[in-house]
C-alpha positions in Angstrom: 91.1 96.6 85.7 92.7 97.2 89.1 92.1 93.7 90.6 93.3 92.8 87.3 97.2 94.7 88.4 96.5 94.0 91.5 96.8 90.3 91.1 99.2 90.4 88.6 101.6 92.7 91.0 101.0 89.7 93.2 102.2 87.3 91.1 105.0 89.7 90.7 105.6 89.8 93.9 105.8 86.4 94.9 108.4 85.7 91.8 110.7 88.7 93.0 110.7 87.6 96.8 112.8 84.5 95.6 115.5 87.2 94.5 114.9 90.3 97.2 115.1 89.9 100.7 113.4 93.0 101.5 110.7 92.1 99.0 110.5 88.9 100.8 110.0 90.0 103.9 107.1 91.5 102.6 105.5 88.7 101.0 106.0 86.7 104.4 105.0 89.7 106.4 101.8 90.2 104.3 100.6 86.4 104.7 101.4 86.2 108.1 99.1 89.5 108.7 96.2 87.3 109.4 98.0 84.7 112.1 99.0 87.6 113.7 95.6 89.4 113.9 93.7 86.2 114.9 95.9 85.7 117.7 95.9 89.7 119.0 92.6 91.0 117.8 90.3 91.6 121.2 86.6 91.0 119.8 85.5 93.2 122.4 87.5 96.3 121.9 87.0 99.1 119.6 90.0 99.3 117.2 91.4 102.8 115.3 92.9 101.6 112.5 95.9 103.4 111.0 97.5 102.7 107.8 101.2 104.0 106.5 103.1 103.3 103.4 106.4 103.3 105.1 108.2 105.2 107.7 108.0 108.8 106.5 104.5 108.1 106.6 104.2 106.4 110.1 106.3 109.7 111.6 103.6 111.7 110.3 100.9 109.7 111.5 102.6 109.2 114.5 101.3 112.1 116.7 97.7 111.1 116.2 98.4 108.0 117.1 100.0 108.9 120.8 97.4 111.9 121.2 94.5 109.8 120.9 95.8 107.2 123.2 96.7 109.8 125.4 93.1 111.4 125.3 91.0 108.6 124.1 92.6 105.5 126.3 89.0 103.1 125.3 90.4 102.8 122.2 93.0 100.2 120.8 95.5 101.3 118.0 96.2 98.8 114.9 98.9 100.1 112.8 99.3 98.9 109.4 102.6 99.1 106.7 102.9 98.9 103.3 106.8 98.7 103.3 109.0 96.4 105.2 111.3 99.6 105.5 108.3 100.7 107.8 107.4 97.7 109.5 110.7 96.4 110.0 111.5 99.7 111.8 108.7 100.0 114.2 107.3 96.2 114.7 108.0 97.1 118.2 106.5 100.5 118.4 104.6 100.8 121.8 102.2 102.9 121.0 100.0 100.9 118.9 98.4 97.4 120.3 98.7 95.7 116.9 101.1 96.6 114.1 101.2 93.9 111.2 101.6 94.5 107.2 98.5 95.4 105.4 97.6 92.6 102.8 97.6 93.3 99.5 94.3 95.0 98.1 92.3 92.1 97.0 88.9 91.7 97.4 89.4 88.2 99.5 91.6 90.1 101.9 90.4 93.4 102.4 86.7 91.2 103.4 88.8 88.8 105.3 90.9 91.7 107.3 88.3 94.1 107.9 86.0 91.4 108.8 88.5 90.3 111.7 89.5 93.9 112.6 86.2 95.5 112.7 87.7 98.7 113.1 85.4 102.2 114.2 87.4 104.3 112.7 90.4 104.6 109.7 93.1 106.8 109.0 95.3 106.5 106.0 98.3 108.7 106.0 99.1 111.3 103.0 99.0 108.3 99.6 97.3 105.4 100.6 94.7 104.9 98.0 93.5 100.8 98.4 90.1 100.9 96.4 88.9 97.5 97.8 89.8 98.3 101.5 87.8 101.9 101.2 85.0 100.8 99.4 84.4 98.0 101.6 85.1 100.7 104.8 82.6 102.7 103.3 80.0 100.3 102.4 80.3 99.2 106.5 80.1 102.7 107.6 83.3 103.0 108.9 84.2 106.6 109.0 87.4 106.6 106.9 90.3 110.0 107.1 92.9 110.8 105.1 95.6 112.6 107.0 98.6 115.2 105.7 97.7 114.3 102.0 98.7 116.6 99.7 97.7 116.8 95.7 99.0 117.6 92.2 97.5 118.3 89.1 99.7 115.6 87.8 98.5 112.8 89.6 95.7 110.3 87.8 93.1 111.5 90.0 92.6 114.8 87.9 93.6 113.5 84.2 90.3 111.9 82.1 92.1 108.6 82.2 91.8 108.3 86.0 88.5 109.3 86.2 86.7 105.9 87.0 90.2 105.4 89.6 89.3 108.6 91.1 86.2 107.6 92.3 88.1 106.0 95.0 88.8 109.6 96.9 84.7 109.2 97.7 85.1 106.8 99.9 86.5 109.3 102.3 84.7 110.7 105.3 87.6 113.6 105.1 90.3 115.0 103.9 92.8 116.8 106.1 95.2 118.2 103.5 98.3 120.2 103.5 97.8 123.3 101.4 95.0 125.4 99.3 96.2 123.7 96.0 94.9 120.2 97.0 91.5 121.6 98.5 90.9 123.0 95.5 91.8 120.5 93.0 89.7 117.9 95.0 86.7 120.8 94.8 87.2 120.2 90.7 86.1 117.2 90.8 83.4 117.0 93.8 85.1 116.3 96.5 84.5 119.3 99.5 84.7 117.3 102.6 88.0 118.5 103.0 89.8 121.1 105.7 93.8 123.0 105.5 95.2 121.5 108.5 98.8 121.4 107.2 101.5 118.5 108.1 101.3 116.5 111.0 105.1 116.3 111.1 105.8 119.3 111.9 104.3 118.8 115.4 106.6 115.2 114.9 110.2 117.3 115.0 109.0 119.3 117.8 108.4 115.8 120.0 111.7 114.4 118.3 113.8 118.3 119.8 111.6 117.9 123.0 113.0 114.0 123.5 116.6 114.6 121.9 119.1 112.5 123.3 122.4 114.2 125.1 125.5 112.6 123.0 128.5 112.5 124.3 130.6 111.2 121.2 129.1 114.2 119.5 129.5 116.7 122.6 133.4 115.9 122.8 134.0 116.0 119.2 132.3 119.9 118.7 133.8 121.2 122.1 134.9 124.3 121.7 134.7 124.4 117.9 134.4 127.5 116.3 131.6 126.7 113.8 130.3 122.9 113.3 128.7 121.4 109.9 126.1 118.3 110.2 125.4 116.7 106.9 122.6 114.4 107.6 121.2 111.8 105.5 123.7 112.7 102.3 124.1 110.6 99.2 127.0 110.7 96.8 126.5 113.5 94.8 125.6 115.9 98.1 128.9 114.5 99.6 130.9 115.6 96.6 129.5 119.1 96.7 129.7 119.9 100.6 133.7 117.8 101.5 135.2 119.6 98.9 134.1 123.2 100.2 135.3 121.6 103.5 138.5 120.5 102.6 139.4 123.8 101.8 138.1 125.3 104.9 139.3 123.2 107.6 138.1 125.9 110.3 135.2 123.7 110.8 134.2 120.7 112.3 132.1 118.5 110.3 129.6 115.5 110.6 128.2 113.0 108.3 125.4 110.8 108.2 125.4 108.9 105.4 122.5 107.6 104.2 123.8 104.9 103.4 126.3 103.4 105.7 127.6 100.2 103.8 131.7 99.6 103.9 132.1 100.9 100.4 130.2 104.2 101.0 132.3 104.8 103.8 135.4 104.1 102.5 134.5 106.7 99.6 133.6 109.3 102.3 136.9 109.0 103.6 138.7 109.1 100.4 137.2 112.2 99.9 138.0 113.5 102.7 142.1 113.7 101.6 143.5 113.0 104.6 141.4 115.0 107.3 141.1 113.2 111.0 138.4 111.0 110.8 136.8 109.1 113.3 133.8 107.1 112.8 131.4 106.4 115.3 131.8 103.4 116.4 135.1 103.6 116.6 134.5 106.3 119.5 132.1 104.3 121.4 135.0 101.4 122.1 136.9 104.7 123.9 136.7 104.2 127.3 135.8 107.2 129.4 138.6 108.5 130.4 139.9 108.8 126.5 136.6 109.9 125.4 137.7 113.7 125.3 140.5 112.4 122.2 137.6 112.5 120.2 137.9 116.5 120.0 141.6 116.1 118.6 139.6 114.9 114.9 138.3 117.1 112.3 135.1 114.9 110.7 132.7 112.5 112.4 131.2 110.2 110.3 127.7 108.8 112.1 127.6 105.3 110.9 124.7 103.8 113.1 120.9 104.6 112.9 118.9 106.8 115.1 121.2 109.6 116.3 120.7 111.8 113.3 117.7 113.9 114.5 119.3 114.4 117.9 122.5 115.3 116.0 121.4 118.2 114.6 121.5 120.4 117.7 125.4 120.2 117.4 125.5 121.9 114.7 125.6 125.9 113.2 125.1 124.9 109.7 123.3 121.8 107.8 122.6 120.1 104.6 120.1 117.5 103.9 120.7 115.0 101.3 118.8 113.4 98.4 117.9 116.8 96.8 120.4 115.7 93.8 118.6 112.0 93.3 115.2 110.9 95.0 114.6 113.6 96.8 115.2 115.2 100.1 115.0 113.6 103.2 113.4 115.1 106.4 114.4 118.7 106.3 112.2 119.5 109.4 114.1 117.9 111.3 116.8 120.0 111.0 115.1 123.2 110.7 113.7 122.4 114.5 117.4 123.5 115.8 117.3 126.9 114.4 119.7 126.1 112.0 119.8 126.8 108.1 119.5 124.1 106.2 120.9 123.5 102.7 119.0 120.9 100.0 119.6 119.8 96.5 117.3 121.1 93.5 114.7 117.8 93.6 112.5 119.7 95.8 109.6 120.6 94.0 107.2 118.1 95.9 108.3 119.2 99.3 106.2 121.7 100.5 108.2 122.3 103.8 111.4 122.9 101.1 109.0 125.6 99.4 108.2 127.1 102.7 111.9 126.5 104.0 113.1 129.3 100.8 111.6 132.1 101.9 112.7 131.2 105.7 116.4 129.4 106.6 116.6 127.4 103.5 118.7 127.3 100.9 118.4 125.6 97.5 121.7 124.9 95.5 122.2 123.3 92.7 126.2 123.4 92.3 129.5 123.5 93.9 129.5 127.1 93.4 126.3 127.9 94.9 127.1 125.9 98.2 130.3 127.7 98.6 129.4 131.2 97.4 126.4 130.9 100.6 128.6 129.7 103.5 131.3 131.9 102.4 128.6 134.3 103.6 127.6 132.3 106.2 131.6 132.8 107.6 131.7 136.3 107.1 128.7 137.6 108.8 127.8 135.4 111.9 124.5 137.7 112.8 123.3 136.2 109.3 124.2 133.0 109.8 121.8 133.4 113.3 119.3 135.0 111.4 118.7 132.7 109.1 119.0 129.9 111.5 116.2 131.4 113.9 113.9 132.1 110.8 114.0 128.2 110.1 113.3 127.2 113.8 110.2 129.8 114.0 108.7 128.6 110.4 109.1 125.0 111.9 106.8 126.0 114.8 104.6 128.6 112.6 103.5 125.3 110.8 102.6 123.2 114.2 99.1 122.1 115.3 97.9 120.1 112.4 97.3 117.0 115.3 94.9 118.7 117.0 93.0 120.7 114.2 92.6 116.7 113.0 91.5 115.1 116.1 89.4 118.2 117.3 87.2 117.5 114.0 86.6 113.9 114.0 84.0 112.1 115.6 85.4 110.4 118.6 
């Protein structure tokens, strides 16, 4: 039955790429997987294999990856995507040797790829499930870990309909998961090879603070403002919540970064914004140096570029992470890092750092009125705002070390 959908989602596949250019990339990416592994694939070397969905899941995989290289240099690193929103991204990571798409989860070309690869070791990071690829692993030997997973009573593996499915979880060596809950749902149904190491991400945001790039767009703009407001990766319905609390209290200085940056969400931003100073930033970067400091003279900042957010939120007293209203947050670590509080939407329930994040710096809302009635707070007592903002920062580090609780128990 699943190389039955398997193959059909193939077909799928290949019909939708004629329509979707980001599914098309995918279905080229996947078939060109094996030029690019014949070509780069040293017979003699000893290949780690490390497999992400997407980027989320390559961040958390990511300090592995660098440790082990770092400690382990006999090694080579392949690094496999799902998602052309992953591999697109970090094609030209430098810390892996090889980095193609993994193709799809047939028998043909999980035999074909893993008889190429010949890898001594796997790791799959947090959902990556491909029965053919770890029945194959296992049949070979191939110790096989899964890294920062985390489980739900919900999912198939636990219902009597996913039993036979579920039988795919035994073809891990271990499982390095995040919390209690999922060691014990995978001791209901056999599985004990597994260890609480926590999230591998949380020692990802403390690299991320420890490399954060000095801005100075973002350093003109909040000098000598009394409080500043970083909105990072907001959506339409977080945007309506947050610029209409700040359009009534213009006090502060306030940064967006849009998810999504297309014309048309920008243009709404701005409409919303009734007729504050607003600069984007792009349009700052053409200032030459000597008018650079004209950026303090505006009241918003709207980020419209990749790759600044997470340096971005050092600027900030205050900040407020979208997708909590639709899909679901973003990466509310990386915020927390700065000792800041951090606001989110109410789709939180399968983020365990947003769970942690109540109790220390975070703050759930779920309406206008709940956003404003907290920084109203915020305003009026500034050794709460601090304290709050110091008890996110400390459960950030509190939750550190997972990378070396994982490498420390694997055979290497």
């Amino acid at each position: 039955m699943y190389n039955l959908v398997i193959y059909l989602y193939l077909l799928g596949v290949a019909i939708y790429s004629r329509f979707n250019e980001k599914v098309r990339k995918m279905w080229r990416g996947e078939r060109e997987a094996f030029k690019i592994l014949r070509e780069k694939v040293d017979p003699n070397a000893k290949y780690v294999w490390f497999h992400a969905a997407s980027l989320g899941e390559f961040e958390q995989g990511r300090p592995l990856m660098e440790q082990l290289r770092k400690d382990h240099p006999e090694y080579k690193i392949l690094l496999t995507f799902f998602s052309p929103s992953g591999y697109e991204v970090r094609k030209n990571y430098e810390g892996a040797d090889i980095i193609t798409y993994l193709p799809l989860d047939t028998i043909t070309n999980a035999r074909r790829f893993l008889r190429t690869v010949r890898p001594v070791m796997a790791f799959f990071i947090k959902y990556e499930f491909w029965y053919n690829y770890l029945h194959i692993l296992k049949h070979r030997g191939v110790p096989v870990y899964s890294v920062s997973s985390i489980f739900r009573p919900e999912q198939v593996f636990f219902k009597w309909y996913g039993r036979q499915y579920g039988r795919v979880l035994n073809c891990f060596t271990h499982f390095f998961v995040q919390n209690e809950i999922s060691k014990e749902l995978l001791a209901k149904i056999g599985i004990t090879d597994t260890t609480v190491v926590g999230d591998t991400r949380f020692d990802r945001v403390l690299q991320i603070k420890e490399a954060a790039k000095q801005l100075p767009i973002v350093e003109s703009f909040v000098k000598d403002a009394p409080q500043v407001f970083v909105a990072g990766s907001s959506w339409p319905p977080d945007e309506e919540i947050f610029i209409k609390y700040f359009n009534e209290h213009k006090n502060w200085k306030l940064i967006i970064a849009p998810h999504v940056i297309g014309e048309d969400h920008l243009k709404q931003i701005e409409k919303l914004l009734e007729g504050r100073k607003v600069i984007r930033y792009t349009e700052a970067e053409k200032m030459v140096n000597g008018q650079l400091s004209m950026v303090n003279d505006y009241e918003v900042l709207i980020i419209n570029c990749f790759g600044l957010l997470s340096s971005i939120y050092h600027y900030g007293n205050v900040a407020y992470v979208g997708g909590g209203f639709g899909v679901g947050i973003h990466n509310l670590l990386e915020a927390a890092v700065w000792d800041v509080p951090v606001f989110f939407g109410p789709n939180n329930q399968k983020f365990q750092e947003a769970q942690g994040l109540k109790t220390s710096g975070g703050f759930e809302i779920s309406s206008y009125e709940d956003f404003a009635a907290q920084m109203d707070r915020f305003a009026a007592d500034a050794a709460y705002l601090q304290e709050q903002g110091q008890k996110a920062g400390h459960f950030v580090k509190g939750q550190s070390g997972a990378t070396q609780k994982v490498l420390s128990s694997v055979a290497l």
